[in-house]
N, C-alpha and C positions, 0 to 999 in steps of 0.2 A: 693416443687416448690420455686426458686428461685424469689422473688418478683421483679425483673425486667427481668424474663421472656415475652416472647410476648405476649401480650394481649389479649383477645375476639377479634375477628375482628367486630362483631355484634355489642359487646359495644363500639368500639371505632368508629365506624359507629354514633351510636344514640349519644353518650359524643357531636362527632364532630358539629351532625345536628343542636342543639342545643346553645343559647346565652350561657356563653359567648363570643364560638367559632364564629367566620365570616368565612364563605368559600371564599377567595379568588385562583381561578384558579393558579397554578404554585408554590405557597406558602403556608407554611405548618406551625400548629401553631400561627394560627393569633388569637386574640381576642379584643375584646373592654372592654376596664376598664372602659366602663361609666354604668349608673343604679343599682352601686352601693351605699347603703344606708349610708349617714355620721352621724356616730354616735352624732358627736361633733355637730352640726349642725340640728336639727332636724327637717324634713320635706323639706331635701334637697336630692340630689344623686347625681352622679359622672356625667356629661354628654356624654350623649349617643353619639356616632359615633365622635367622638372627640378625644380621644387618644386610635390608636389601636399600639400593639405589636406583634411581627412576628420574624418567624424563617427568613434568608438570603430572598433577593428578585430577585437574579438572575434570577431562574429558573420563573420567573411570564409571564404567557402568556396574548395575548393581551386581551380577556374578563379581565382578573383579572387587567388590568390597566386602563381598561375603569371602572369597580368596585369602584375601589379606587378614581378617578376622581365624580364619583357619587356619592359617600359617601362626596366629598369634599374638601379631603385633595390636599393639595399644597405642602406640603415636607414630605421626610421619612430622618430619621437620621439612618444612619449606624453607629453603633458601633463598626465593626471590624477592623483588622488593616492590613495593607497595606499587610505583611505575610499571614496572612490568606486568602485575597483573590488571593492572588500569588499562592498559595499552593495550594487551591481548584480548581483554575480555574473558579472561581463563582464572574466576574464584576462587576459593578451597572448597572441596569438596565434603559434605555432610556427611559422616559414617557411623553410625550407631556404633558406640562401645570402644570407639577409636578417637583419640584426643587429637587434631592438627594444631601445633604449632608453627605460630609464626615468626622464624627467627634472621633475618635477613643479613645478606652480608653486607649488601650496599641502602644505604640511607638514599631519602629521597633527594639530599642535599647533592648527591652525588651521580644523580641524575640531570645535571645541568646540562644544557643544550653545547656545551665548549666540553665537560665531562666527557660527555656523549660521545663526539663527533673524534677526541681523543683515543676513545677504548674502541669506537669502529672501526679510527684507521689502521691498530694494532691489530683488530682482526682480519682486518682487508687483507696486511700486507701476505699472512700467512705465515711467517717467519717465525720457525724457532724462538729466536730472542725476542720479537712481540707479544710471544704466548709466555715466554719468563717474567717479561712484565706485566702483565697483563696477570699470570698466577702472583706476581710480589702483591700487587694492588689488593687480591682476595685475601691474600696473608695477613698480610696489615692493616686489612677490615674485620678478618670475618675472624676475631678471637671470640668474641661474645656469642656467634650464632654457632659457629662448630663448638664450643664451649656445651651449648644448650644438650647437644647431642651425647659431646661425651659422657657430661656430667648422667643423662638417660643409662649408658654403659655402665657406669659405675657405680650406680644406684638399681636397675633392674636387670638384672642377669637373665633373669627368666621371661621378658618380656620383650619382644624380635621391636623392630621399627624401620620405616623407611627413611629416608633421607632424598629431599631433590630441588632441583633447583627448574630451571625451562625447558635444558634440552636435557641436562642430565651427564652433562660432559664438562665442563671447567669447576665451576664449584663445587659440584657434585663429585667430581673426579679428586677434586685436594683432598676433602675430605674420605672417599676411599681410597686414597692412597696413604694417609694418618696411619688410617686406622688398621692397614697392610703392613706400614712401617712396625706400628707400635707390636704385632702380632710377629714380627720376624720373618716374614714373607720375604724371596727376594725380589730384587729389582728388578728381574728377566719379567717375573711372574706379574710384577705392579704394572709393568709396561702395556702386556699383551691386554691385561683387564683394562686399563685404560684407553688400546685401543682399537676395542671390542663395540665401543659408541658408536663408530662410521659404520659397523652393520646395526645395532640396537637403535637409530636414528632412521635408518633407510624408508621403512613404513609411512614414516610424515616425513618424506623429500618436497615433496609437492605445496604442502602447508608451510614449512618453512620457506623456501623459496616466497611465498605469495607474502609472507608476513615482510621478509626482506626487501619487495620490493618497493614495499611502503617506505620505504627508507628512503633520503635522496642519494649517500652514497652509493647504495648496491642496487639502485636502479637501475643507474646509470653503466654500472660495471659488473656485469654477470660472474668475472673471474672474482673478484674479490665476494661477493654474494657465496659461490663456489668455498674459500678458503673459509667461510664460518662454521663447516664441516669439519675442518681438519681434527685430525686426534691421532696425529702418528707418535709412535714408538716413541722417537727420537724425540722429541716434545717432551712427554713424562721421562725420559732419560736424566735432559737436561737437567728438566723440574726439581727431580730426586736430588739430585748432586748441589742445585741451588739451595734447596731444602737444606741441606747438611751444610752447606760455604756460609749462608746468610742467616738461617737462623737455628743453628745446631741440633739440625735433624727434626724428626715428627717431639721428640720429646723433650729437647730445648725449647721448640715452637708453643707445646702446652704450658712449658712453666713460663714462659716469658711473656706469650698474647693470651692464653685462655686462664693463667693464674692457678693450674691445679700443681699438688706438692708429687714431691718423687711416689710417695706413699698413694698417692690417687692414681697416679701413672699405671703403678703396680697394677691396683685393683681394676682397672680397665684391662689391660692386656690377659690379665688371670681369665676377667668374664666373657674375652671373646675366643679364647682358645679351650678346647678337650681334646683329651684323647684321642687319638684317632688316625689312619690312613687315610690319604683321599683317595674316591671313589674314580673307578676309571671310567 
């Protein structure tokens, strides 16, 4: 059996019912990075319903935007690029009361047909070290668009927000893993959220595949189609440890590509942590 073969539907059923998952109506792959336990920190946790991440939000029907107004949030950042949603056919989503920003990590320039056919075959191969590279490219794009989010953090404590990109797993993934780091969360803990995607994806197996096959590489090769799933452990393992080698952690990374001061740092980590045990 192929380990990203299709799933249990049973299990992906119970995974989904379950924290860290939120069901929100029309979107798939949503969860909440709060009630998570900071290590660094003790007797603190990540705050609840305060930063969630999600696959695209096109598809969101109206209970799921009333949801998300209940939960609080005021803006969702979109991380894809002007390409992808051309391609898809998948717009922003209108929601009374709720701001969407469009903050991208990849330019359209960076959509070139040689681009392209470069960051497929790193997703083809499946490889660890493909997805290192593949996360360095987001890093040393996306200061400005994870920027946008933080700086939301640092500015409104009291106002929750989503985060996402297409499927909800690589870019979406750096930046909940940031914002993991920055909170003191461990690495066991970063890992498992991260790879909690391959069931929060499951739902649209079939949609993705059909988008893929429009593709000419993953037409042609069902395996490599297959490894645009991946999201194992050992991947964010890596990632973390690249994180810290190349560009000295989640918070070397904000002062160096997002430009915020130690003093900003602070007041982000203060506004995503309270009091608290997590819930079992």
């Amino acid at each position: 059996m192929h380990d990203l073969d299709p799933l249990d539907p049973n299990y992906v059923q119970d995974v989904l019912s379950k924290p860290p998952f939120v069901t929100v109506p029309g979107v798939i792959n949503v969860r909440d990075l709060g009630n998570y336990p900071s290590t660094s920190n003790p007797n603190y946790i990540t705050k609840p319903r305060y930063l969630l991440r999600s696959a695209e939000l096109s598809g969101i029907t109206e209970e799921g935007k009333q949801l998300l107004k209940d939960f609080g949030v005021t803006k969702v950042f979109d991380l894809r690029s002007d390409t992808e949603i051309r391609k898809y056919n998948s717009p922003f989503p209108q929601i009374d009361g709720i701001q969407v920003v469009h903050t991208p990590v990849f330019q359209t320039a960076d959509y070139s047909p040689e681009m392209m056919a470069k960051r497929y075959q790193l997703y083809a191969s499946g490889k660890t070290e493909a997805f290192i590279e593949l996360y360095s490219q987001i890093l040393d794009h996306g200061g400005h668009a994870f920027g946008s989010i933080l700086r939301h953090v640092r500015d409104k404590p009291n106002e929750a927000c989503v985060f996402h990109c297409t499927a909800g797993k690589d870019r979406t993934g750096i930046m909940a893993a940031i914002f993991l780091r920055l909170a003191g969360v461990d690495d066991e803990t970063i890992c498992r959220d991260y790879a909690l995607t391959r069931v929060g994806r499951e739902p649209a197996r079939e949609m993705i595949m059909a988008r893929l096959s429009k593709e000419p590489l993953f037409a042609s090769n069902n395996e490599a189609a297959l490894n645009m799933f991946t999201c194992r452990h050992e991947t964010m393992k890596a990632f973390l440890q690249h994180l810290d080698d190349k560009y000295g952690g989640a918070e070397g990374y904000i002062r160096n590509y997002v430009g915020l001061s130690d003093e900003e740092v602070a007041t982000i980590k203060k506004n995503i942590l309270i009091p608290g045990t997590p819930k079992l």
